[in-house]
C-alpha positions in Angstrom: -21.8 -3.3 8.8 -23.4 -1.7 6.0 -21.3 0.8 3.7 -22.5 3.4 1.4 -19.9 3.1 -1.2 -21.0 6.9 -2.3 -19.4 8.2 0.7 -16.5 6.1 1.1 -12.8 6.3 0.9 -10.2 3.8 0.5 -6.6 3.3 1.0 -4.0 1.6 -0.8 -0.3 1.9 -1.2 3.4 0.4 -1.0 4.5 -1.0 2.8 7.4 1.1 1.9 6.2 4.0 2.2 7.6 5.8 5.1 5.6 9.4 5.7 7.0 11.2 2.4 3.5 12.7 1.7 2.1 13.5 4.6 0.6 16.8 4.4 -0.6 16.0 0.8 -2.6 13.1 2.4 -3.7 15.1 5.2 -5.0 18.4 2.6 -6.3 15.3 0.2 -8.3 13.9 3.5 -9.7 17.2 4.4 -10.5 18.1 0.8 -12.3 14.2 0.5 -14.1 15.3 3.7 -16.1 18.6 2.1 -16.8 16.9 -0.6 -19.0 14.5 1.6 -17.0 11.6 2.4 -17.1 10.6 5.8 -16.2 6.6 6.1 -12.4 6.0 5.3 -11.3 2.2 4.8 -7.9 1.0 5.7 -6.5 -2.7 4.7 -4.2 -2.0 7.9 -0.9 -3.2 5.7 2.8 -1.8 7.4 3.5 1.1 5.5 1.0 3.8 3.7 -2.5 1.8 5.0 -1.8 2.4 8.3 -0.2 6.0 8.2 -3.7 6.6 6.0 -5.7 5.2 9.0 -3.3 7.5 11.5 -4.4 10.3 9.5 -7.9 9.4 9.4 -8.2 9.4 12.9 -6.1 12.9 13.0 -8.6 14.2 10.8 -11.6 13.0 13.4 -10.2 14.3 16.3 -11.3 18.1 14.1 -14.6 16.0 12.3 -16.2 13.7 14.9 -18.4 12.6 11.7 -15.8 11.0 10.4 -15.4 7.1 10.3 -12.2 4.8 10.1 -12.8 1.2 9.5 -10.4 -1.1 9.2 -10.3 -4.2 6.8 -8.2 -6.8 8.5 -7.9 -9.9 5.8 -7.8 -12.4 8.6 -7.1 -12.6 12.3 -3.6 -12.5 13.5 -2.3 -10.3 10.1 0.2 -8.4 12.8 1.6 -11.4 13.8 4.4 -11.4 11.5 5.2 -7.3 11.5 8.1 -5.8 13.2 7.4 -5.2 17.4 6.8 -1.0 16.1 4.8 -1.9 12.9 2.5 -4.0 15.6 2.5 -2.3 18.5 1.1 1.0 15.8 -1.3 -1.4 14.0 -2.8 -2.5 17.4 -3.4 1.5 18.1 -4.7 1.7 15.1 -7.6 -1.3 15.5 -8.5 -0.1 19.1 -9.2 3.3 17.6 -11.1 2.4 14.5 -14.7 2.7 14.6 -15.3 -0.6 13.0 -13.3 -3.6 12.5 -14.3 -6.0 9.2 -13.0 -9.5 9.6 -12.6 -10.8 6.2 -11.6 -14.4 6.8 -11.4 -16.5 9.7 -7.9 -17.4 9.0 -5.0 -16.5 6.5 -5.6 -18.2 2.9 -3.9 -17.9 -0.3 -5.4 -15.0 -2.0 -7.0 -13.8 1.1 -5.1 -10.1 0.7 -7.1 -9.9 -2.9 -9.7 -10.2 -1.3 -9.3 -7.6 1.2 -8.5 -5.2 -1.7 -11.4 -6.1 -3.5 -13.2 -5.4 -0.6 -11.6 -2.1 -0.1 -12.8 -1.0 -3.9 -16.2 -2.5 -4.2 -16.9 -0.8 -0.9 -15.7 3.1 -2.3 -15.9 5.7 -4.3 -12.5 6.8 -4.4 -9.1 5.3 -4.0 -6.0 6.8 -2.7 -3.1 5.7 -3.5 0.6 6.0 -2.8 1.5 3.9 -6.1 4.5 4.2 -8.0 3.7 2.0 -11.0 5.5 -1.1 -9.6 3.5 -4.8 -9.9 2.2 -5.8 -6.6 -0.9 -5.6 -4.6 -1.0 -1.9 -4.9 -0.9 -2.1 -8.6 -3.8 -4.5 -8.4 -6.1 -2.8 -6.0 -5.9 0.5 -8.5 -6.0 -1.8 -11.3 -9.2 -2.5 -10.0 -10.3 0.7 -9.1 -9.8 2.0 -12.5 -12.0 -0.9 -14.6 -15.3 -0.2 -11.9 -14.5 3.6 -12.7 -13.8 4.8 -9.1 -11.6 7.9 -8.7 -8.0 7.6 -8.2 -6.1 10.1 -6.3 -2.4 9.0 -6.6 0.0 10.8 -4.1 3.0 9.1 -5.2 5.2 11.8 -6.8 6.5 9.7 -9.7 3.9 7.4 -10.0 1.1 7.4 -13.2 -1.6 10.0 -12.5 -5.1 8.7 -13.6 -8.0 10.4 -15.6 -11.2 10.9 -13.5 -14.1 8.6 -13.7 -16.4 8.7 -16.3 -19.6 11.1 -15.1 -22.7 9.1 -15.3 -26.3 10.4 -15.0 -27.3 7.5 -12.5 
């Protein structure tokens, strides 16, 4: 798989996120879209990655350009989610237009480096974050310090400046 981080999109957010922005992600998706982005990655957690991917494919049924790949961390990471969270996550991989396999089994620290892959890989990140510690508040942590954009649709969370312009 090769990725052109200029036109690339990814996803992270808090599992408990349960739809409560949904047409802001879908306007933010479309708005992401004409402005050139057309590959969207998911980390395929329970919760706001994989209503992110469900809207990513929405948004493709309207923009056949559009790609959804999804960023498992290692095989088997449904194992463990309720039957609906796995039954939706399974939809979700069959529909995606790439799968990337990041280890070949689960290791400590192997969700770090699915969200490091998820940031070195895009341009922007959005972000259902509400300032809490966590994974979330890693990945945008991250985001932030390689100046990507930060879209943050969490009503009360921290809304970030926009990258630093460069000429290059």
């Amino acid at each position: 798989m090769i990725l052109n981080p200029r036109t690339c999109v990814a996803f992270t957010g808090h599992r408990t996120y349960r739809g409560e922005t949904g047409d802001a992600l879908s306007r933010t998706l479309e708005e992401l879209c004409a402005r050139g982005f057309r590959t969207f990655l998911s980390g395929m957690a329970v919760g706001f990655d994989l209503a992110a991917a469900e809207a990513v494919l929405a948004l493709r049924e309207r923009c056949p350009e559009v790609r959804l790949v999804a960023a498992v961390p290692f095989p088997g990471q449904a194992r463990h989610f309720p039957h609906k969270e796995r039954a939706r996550y399974e939809r979700v991989l069959a529909a995606a237009d790439e799968t990337e396999v990041l280890a070949p089994a689960y290791h400590r620290g192997c969700y770090a480096v699915r969200n490091d892959f998820l940031v070195d890989h895009a341009r922007v990140l959005v972000a259902w974050y509400d300032g809490s510690p966590g994974g979330t508040r890693y990945t945008v942590g991250r985001a932030l310090t390689r100046d990507r954009e930060v879209v943050n649709l969490h009503p009360q969370g921290p809304v970030f400046p926009p990258p630093t312009p460069t000429l290059f």
